[in-house]
Every structure is written in C-alpha cells, then in structure tokens.
KENU-653838 format. One record per residue (C-alpha): residue in three letters; residue number from 1; z, x, y. Coordinates in nm, 2 decimals. Example, Ala and Ser with C-alpha at 12.3 -4.5 7.8 and 13.67 -1.06 7.14 Angstrom:
# KENU-653838
+---------+-----+--------+--------+--------+
: residuo : num :     c3 :     c1 :     c2 :
+---------+-----+--------+--------+--------+
:     ALA :   1 :   0.78 :   1.23 :  -0.45 :
:     SER :   2 :   0.71 :   1.37 :  -0.11 :
+---------+-----+--------+--------+--------+
END
This chain:
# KENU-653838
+---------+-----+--------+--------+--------+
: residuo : num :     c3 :     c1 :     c2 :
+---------+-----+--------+--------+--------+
:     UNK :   1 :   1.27 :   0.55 :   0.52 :
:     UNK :   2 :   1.27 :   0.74 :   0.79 :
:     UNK :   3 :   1.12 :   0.48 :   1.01 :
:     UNK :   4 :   1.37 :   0.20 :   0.91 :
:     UNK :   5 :   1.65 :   0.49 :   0.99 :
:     UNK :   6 :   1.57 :   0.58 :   1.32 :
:     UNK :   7 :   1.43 :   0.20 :   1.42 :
:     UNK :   8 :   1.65 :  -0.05 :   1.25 :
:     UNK :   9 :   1.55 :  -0.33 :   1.46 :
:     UNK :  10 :   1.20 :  -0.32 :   1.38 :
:     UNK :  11 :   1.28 :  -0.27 :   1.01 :
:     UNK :  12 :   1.50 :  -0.55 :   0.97 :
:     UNK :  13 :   1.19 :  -0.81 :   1.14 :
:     UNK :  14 :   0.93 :  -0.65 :   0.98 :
:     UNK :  15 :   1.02 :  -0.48 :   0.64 :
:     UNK :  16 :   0.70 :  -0.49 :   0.51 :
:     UNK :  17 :   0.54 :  -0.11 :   0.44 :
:     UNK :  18 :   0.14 :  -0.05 :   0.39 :
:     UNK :  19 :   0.03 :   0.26 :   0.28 :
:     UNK :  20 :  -0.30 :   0.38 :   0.42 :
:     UNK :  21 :  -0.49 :   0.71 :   0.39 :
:     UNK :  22 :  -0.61 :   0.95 :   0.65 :
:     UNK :  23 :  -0.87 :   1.20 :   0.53 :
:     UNK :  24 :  -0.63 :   1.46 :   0.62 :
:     UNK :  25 :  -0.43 :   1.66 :   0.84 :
:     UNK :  26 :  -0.56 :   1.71 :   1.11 :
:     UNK :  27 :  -0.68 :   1.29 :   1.10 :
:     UNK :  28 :  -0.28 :   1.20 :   1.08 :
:     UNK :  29 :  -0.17 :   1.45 :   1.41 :
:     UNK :  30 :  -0.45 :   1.25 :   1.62 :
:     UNK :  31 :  -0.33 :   0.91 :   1.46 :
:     UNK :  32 :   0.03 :   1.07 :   1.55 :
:     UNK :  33 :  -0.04 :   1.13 :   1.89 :
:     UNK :  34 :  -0.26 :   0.80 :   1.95 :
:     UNK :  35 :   0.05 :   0.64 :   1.88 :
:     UNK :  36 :   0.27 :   0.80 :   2.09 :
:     UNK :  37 :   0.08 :   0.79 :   2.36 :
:     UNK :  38 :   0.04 :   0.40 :   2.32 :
:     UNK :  39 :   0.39 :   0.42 :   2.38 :
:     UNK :  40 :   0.42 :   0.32 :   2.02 :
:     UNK :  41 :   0.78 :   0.38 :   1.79 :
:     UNK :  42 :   0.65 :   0.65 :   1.56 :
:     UNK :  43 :   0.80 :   0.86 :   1.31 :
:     UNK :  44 :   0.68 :   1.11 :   1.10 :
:     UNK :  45 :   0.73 :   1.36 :   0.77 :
:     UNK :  46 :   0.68 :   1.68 :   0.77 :
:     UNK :  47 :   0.70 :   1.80 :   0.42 :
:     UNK :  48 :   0.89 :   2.15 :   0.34 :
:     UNK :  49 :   0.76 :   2.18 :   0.01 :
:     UNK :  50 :   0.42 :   2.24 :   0.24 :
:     UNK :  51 :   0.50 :   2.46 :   0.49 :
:     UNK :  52 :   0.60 :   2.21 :   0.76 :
:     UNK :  53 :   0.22 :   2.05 :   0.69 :
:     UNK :  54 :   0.24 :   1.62 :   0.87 :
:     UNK :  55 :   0.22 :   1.47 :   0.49 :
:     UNK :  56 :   0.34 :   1.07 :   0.66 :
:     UNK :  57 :   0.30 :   0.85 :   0.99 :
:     UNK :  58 :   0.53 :   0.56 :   1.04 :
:     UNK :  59 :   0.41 :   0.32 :   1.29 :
:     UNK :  60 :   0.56 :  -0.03 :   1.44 :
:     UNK :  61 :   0.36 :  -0.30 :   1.36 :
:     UNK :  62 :   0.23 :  -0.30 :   1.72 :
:     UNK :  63 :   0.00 :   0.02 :   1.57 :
:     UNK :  64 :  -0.22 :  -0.19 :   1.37 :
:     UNK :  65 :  -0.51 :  -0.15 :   1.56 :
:     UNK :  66 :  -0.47 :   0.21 :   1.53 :
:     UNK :  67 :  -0.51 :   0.23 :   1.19 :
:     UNK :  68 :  -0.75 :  -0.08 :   1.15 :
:     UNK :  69 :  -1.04 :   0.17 :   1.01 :
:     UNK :  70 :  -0.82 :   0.35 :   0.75 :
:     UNK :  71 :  -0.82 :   0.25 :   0.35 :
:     UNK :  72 :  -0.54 :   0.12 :   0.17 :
:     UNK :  73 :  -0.36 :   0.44 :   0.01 :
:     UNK :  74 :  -0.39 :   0.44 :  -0.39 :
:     UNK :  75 :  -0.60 :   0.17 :  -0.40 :
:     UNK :  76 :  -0.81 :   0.25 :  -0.72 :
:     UNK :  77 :  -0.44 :   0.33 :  -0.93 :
:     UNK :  78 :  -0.35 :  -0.03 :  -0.94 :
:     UNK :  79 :  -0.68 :  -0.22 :  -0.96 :
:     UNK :  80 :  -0.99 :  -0.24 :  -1.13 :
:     UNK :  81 :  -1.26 :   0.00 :  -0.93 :
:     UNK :  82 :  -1.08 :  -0.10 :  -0.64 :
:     UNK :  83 :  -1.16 :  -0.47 :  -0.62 :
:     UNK :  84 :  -0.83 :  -0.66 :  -0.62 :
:     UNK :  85 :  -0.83 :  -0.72 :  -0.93 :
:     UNK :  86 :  -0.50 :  -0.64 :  -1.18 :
:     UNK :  87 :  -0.50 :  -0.39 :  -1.46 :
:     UNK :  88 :  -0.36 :  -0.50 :  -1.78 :
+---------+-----+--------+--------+--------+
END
C-alpha cells in the first residue's frame, strides 16, 4: 500500500503484488539497500508492533532481478506440499 501511495504511476501500470520471503532481517536491509542503490523506487515497513524491526520491501518491477533467488512467500498455505497444486 505503501508502494502504490508514494508511487502511483508505477502502481497504476503494474498493479500486480508478489510476495516473496527473505530469511530474515538482516536479508531484507541488504535487499533494501541493493535496491536503492540500483537507483530503484523502493519502499519499505517498519513495523511498530516490533520495535521499528524492516518486516516489508516494496520494489518497482525493474527489481526483479534482485529478488530472482528468493521463494514465493506462503507458498505451502495455499497448495499441496508446495507444488502448485490447489487445496480443496
């Protein structure tokens, strides 16, 4: 939300959202500062509740290659073992 906010024109061409996992913190300030050193748009959530911890990235679709290596967030919840296919 925040990315759409502060970026409308990217959100309005590309409002598609993927939600990938870093392995934690520290993983998501370098992707964080990858990105804005690519000269990327970036924003990001730090979450109160947390103590100020990075809990969210947003990046323009330009970032893909920076997070080319990283697995789809929440991917066993919606599928069997992970493989695509649909729970019933």
């Amino acid at each position: 939300m925040e990315f759409a906010l502060t970026f409308p024109e990217i959100a309005a061409v590309a409002p598609v959202v993927v939600l990938l996992a870093a392995s934690d913190e520290l993983s998501l300030s370098w992707l964080h500062a990858d990105a804005v050193t690519a000269g990327l748009r970036v924003a990001s959530f730090q979450e109160p509740d947390l103590g100020g911890a990075l809990t969210a990235v947003a990046l323009e679709p330009a970032g893909r290659r920076l997070v080319a290596g990283l697995p789809l967030a929440l991917a066993g919840s919606l599928t069997s073992a992970g493989r695509g296919e649909v729970r019933r």
